[in-house]
C-alpha positions as CSV (number, residue, x, y, z in Angstrom):
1,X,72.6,111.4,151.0
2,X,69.9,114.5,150.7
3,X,67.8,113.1,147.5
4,X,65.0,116.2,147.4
5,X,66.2,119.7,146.7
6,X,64.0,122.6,146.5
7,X,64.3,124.2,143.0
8,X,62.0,126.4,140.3
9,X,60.1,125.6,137.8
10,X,59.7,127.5,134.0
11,X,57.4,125.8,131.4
12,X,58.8,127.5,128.6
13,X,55.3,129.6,127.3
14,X,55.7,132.4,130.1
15,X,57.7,133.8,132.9
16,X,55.9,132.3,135.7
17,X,58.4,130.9,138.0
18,X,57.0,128.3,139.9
19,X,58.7,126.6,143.1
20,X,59.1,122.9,143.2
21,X,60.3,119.8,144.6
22,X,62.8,117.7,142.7
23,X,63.9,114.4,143.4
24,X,67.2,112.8,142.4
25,X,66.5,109.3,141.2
26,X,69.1,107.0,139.5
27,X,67.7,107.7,135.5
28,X,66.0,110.7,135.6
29,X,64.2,113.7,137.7
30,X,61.3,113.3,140.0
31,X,59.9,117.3,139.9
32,X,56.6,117.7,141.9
33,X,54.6,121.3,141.4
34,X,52.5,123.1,144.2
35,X,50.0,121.4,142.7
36,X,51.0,118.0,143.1
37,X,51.3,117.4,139.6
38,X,54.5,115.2,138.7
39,X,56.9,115.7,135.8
40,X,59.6,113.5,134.9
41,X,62.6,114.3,133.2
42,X,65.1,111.5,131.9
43,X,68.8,112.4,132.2
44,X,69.2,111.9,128.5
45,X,67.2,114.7,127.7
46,X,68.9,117.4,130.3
47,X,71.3,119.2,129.6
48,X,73.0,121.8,132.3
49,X,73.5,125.3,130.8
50,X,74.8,126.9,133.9
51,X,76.1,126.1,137.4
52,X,79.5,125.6,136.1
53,X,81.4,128.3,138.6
54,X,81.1,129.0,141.9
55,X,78.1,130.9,143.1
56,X,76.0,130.2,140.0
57,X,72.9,128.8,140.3
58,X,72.6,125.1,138.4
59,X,70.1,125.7,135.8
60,X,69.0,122.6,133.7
61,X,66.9,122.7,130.2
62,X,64.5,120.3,128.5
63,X,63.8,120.8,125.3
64,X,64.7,122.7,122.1
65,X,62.9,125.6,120.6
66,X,61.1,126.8,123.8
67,X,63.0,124.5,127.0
68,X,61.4,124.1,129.9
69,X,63.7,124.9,132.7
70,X,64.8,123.6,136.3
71,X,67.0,126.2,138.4
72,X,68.1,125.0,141.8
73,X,70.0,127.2,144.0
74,X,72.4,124.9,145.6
75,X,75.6,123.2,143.5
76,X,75.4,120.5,146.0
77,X,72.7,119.7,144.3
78,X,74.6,118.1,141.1
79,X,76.8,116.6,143.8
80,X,73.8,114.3,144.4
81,X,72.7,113.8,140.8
82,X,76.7,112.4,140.5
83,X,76.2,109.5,143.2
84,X,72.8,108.6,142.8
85,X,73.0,108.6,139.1
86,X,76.3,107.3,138.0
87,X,75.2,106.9,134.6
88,X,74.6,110.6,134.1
89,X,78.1,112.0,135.5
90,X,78.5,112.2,131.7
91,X,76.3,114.6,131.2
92,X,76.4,117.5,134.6
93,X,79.2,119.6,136.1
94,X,81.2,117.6,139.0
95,X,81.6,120.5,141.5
96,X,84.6,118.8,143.3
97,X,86.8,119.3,140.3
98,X,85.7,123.6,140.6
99,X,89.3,123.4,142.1
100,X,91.1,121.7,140.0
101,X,90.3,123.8,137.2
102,X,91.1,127.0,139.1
103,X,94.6,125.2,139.6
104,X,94.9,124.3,136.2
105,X,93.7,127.8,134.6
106,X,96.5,129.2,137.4
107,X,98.9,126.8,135.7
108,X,97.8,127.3,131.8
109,X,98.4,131.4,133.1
110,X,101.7,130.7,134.3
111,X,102.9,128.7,131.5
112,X,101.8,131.9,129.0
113,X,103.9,134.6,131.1
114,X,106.6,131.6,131.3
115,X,106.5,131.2,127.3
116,X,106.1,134.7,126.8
117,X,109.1,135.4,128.9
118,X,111.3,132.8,126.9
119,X,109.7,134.1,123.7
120,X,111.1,137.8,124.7
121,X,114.7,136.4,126.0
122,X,115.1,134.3,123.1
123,X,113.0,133.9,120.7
124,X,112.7,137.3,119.4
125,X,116.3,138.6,120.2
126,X,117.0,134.9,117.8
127,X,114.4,135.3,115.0
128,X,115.7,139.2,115.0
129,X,119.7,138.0,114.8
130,X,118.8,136.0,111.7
131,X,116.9,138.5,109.9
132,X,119.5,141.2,110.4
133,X,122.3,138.8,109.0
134,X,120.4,137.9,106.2
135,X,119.0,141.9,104.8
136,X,121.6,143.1,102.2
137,X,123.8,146.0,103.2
138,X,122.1,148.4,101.0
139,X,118.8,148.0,103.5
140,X,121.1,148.6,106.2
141,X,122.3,151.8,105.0
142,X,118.5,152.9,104.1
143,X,117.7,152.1,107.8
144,X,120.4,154.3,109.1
145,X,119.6,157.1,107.4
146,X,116.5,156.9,108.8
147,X,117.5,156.4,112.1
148,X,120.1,159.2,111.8
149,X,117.0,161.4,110.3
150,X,115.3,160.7,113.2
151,X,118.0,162.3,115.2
152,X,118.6,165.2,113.5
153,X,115.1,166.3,114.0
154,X,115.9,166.7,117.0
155,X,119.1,168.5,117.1
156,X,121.0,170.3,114.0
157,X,123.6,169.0,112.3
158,X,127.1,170.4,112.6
159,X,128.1,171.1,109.0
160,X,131.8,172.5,109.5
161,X,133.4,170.8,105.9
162,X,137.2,171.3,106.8
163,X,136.3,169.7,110.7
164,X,134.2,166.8,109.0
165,X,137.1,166.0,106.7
166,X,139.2,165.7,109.5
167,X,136.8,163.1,111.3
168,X,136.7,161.4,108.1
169,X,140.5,160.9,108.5
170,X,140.2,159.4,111.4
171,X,138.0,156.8,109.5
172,X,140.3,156.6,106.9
173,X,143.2,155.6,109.1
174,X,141.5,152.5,111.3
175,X,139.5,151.3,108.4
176,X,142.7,150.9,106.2
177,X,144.5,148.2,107.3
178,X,141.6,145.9,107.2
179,X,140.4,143.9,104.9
180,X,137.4,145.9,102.7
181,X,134.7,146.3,104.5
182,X,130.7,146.3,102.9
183,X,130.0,149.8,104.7
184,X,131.1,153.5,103.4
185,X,131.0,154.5,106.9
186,X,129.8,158.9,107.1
187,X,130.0,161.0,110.6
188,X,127.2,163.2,111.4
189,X,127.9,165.4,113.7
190,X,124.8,167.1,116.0
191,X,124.7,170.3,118.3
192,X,124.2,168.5,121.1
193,X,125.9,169.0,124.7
194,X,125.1,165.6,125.1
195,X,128.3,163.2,126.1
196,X,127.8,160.5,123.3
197,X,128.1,158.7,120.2
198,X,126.1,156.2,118.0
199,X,126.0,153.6,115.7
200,X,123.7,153.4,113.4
201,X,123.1,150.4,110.8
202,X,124.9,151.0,107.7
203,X,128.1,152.9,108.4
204,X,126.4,155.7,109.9
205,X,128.0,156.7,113.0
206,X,126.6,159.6,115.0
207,X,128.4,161.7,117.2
208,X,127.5,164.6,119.5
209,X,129.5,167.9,120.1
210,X,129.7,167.4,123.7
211,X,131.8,164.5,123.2
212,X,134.3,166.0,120.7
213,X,134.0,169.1,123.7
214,X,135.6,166.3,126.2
215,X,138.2,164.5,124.2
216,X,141.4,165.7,124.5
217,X,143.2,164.4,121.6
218,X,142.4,162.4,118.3
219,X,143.7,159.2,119.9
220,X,141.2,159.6,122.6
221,X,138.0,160.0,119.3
222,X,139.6,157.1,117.3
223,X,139.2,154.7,120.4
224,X,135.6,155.8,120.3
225,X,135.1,155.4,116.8
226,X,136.8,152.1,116.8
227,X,134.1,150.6,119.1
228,X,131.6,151.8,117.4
229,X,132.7,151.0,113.6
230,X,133.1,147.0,115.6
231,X,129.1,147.5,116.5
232,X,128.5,148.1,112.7
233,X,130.9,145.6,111.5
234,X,129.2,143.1,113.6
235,X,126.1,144.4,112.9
236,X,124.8,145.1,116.3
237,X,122.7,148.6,116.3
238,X,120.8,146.3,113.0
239,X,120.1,143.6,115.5
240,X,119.2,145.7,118.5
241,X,116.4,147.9,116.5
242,X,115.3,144.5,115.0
243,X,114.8,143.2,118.7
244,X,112.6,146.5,119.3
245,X,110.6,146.3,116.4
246,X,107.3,144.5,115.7
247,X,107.3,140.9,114.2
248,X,105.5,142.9,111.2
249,X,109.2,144.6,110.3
250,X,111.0,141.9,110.5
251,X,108.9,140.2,107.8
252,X,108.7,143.3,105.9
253,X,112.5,143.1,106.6
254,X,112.9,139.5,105.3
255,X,110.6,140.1,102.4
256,X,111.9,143.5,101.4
257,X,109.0,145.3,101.8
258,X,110.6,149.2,101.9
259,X,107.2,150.7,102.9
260,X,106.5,148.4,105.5
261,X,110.0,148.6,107.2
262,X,109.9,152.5,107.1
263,X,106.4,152.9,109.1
264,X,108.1,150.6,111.3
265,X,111.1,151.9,112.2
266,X,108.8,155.2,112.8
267,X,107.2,153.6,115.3
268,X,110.4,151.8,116.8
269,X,111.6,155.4,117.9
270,X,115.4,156.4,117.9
271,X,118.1,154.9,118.1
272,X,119.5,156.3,121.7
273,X,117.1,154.2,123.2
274,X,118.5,151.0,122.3
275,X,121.1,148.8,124.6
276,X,123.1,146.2,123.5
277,X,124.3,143.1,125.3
278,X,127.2,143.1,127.7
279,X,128.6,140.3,125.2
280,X,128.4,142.9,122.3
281,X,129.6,145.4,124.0
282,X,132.8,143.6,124.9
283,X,133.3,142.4,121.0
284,X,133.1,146.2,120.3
285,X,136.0,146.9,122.7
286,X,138.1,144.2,122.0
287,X,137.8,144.6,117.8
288,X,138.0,147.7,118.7
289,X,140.9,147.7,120.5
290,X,142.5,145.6,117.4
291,X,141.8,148.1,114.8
292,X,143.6,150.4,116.8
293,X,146.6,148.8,117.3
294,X,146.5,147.6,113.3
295,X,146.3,151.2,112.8
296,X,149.3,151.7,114.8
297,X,147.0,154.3,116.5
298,X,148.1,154.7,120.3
299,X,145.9,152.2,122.2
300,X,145.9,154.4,125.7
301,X,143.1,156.5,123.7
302,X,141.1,154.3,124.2
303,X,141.9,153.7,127.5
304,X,141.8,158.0,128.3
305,X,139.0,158.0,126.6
306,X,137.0,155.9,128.9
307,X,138.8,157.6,132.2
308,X,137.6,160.8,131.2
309,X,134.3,159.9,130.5
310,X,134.1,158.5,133.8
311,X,135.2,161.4,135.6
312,X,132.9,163.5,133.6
313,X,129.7,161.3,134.2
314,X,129.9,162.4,137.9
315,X,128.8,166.1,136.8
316,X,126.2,164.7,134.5
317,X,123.0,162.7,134.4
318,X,123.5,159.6,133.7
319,X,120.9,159.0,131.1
320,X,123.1,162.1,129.1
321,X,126.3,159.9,128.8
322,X,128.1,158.0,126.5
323,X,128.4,155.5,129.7
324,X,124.9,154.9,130.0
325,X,124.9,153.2,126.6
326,X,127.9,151.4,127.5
327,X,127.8,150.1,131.4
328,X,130.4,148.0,133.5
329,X,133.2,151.0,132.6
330,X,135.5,149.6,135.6
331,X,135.7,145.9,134.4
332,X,136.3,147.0,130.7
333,X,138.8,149.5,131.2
334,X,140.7,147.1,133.1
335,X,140.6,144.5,129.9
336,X,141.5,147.0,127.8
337,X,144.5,148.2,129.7
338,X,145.5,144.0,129.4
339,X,144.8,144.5,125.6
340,X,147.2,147.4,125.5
341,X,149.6,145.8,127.1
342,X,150.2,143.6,124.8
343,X,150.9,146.3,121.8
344,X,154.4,145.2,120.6
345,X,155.1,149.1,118.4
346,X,156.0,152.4,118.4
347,X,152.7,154.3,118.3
348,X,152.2,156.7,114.7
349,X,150.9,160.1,115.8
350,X,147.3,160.9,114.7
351,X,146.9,163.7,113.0
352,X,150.0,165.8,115.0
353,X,149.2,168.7,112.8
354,X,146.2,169.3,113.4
355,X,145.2,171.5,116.9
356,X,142.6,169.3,118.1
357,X,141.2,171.5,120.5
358,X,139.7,173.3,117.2
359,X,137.7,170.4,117.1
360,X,135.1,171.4,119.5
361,X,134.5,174.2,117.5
362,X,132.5,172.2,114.8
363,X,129.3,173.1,115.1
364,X,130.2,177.3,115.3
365,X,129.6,177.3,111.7
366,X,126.1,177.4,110.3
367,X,124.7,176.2,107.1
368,X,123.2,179.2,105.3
369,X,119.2,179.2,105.8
């Protein structure tokens, strides 16, 4: 075992570095100058201030106000301080265990993404679930119409009174048989070629004039507004812009703190970014599909409503459907056709009156400036 390492030397009242010989004894440090002058240090009156990583220099200190200092190059160095001065270990760096601490800091690091991993799969999307059941409807209802203000600064609103009445029928007709519901649920209507429709918290359900463009009958928009009253009912659109919000709204949420939920449902953004579950999605289509047939509303709507939407999302960008908010269109038009099947009445017409092919005309009429 090497005893004598080559080190340098700082007395503490200048800068003079000054090379010396230091021998590891078993309670303290043998340190002969170019001089030949001997200093001892004790091991109870070191302590190591550096040489804790690889390729740092060890560097020991004596001393308080002004140490004097030891600085030996090689970490082998406290290697040989550990064996020939067991009494000591206490008090110096073990450079054998350098490894295990790189393995343990790779660890600690993969337990945080782990844990902030579960945090984002569960934790959140849980802690957000029980804050949205818990806020009272009327919050809801203010956080839509934000959201749906959001929106229409983007695109203007269709405004067609006599058209909007007749959406409101619509309304009227699968929200009637049910039991009362907490939301007064309002259309708004944008100009926007866009294939979709939203739900918004609060009753407010959004729809865009390229989708009332596409559907071909009033059976086909009630199946659409069927799925997404279910999303309100079950309060999925609150959830969803909960789980994309900051831990900051849902406090200000839970505490009903108006200001604070406002600023952050600006910085949440809108809601045609959100997603919601495959699970939620198939709630909305099989209440949905219930509400239809307590309606007495044709349930193939529904049904059409999807097939055309398919066929139509070939000639479009994805990202500008109603599909890409909803995925796995094969699998659930083939549970709602085994929904529909089981529809034991005679169909009531829906609105056979009216000439729905008027209805894409909604947004030709203009608010005056």
């Amino acid at each position: 075992m090497k005893t004598v390492w080559n080190g340098a030397y700082f007395d503490g009242r200048s800068a003079d570095r000054q090379p010396v010989r230091i021998t590891v004894m078993s309670t303290g440090l043998r340190i002969m100058r170019e001089d030949d002058t001997i200093l001892w240090w004790p091991y109870e009156q070191i302590r190591q201030t550096q040489g804790f990583y690889a390729g740092e220099h060890v560097r020991l200190e004596k001393g308080r106000d002004t140490p004097e200092v030891l600085v030996v190059e090689d970490a082998a160095f406290l290697t040989a301080v550990q064996q020939l001065a067991p009494g000591a270990r206490a008090r110096f760096h073990t450079p054998t265990r350098r490894a295990m601490r790189i393995r343990l800091t790779l660890l600690a690091g993969l337990g945080v993404i782990v844990f902030g991993a579960a945090l984002y799969l569960w934790g959140i999307p849980a802690f957000a679930n029980a804050v949205a059941s818990r806020i009272p409807v009327s919050w809801e209802e203010q956080l839509g119409r934000q959201v749906v203000e959001q929106l229409t600064a983007m695109s203007r609103r269709c405004t067609d009174p006599e058209r909007l009445k007749v959406l409101d029928r619509i309304v009227s007709t699968l929200t009637a048989p049910s039991a009362p519901v907490p939301y007064t649920f309002r259309i708004t209507v944008l100009a926007d070629p866009t294939i979709n429709a939203l739900a918004a918290p609060g009753g407010h359900l959004v729809l865009f004039a390229g989708l009332l463009e596409k559907t071909k009958t009033p059976e086909q928009l009630a199946g659409v507004l069927a799925h997404e009253i279910q999303h309100v009912l079950q309060r999925h659109p609150t959830k969803a812009l909960f789980r994309d919000m900051s831990m900051r709204a849902l406090i200000a949420a839970l505490t009903g703190d108006a200001g604070g939920l406002a600023s952050a449902l600006e910085a949440a953004g809108t809601l045609g970014g959100l997603r919601y579950s495959r699970k939620d999605e198939a709630a909305a289509d099989r209440d949905g599909m219930t509400m239809l047939q307590a309606a007495r509303i044709d349930p193939a709507g529904m049904i059409d409503v999807f097939l055309v939407l398919k066929k139509e999302a070939g000639d479009v960008p994805r990202a500008l459907t109603y599909l890409s908010n909803h995925p796995h269109t094969d699998d659930r038009i083939a549970d709602l056709r085994r929904m529909a099947a089981q529809a034991r009445y005679t169909p009531v017409p829906l609105l056979p009156e009216y000439p729905w092919a008027e209805m894409g005309k909604i947004c030709e009429v203009r608010t005056p400036q």
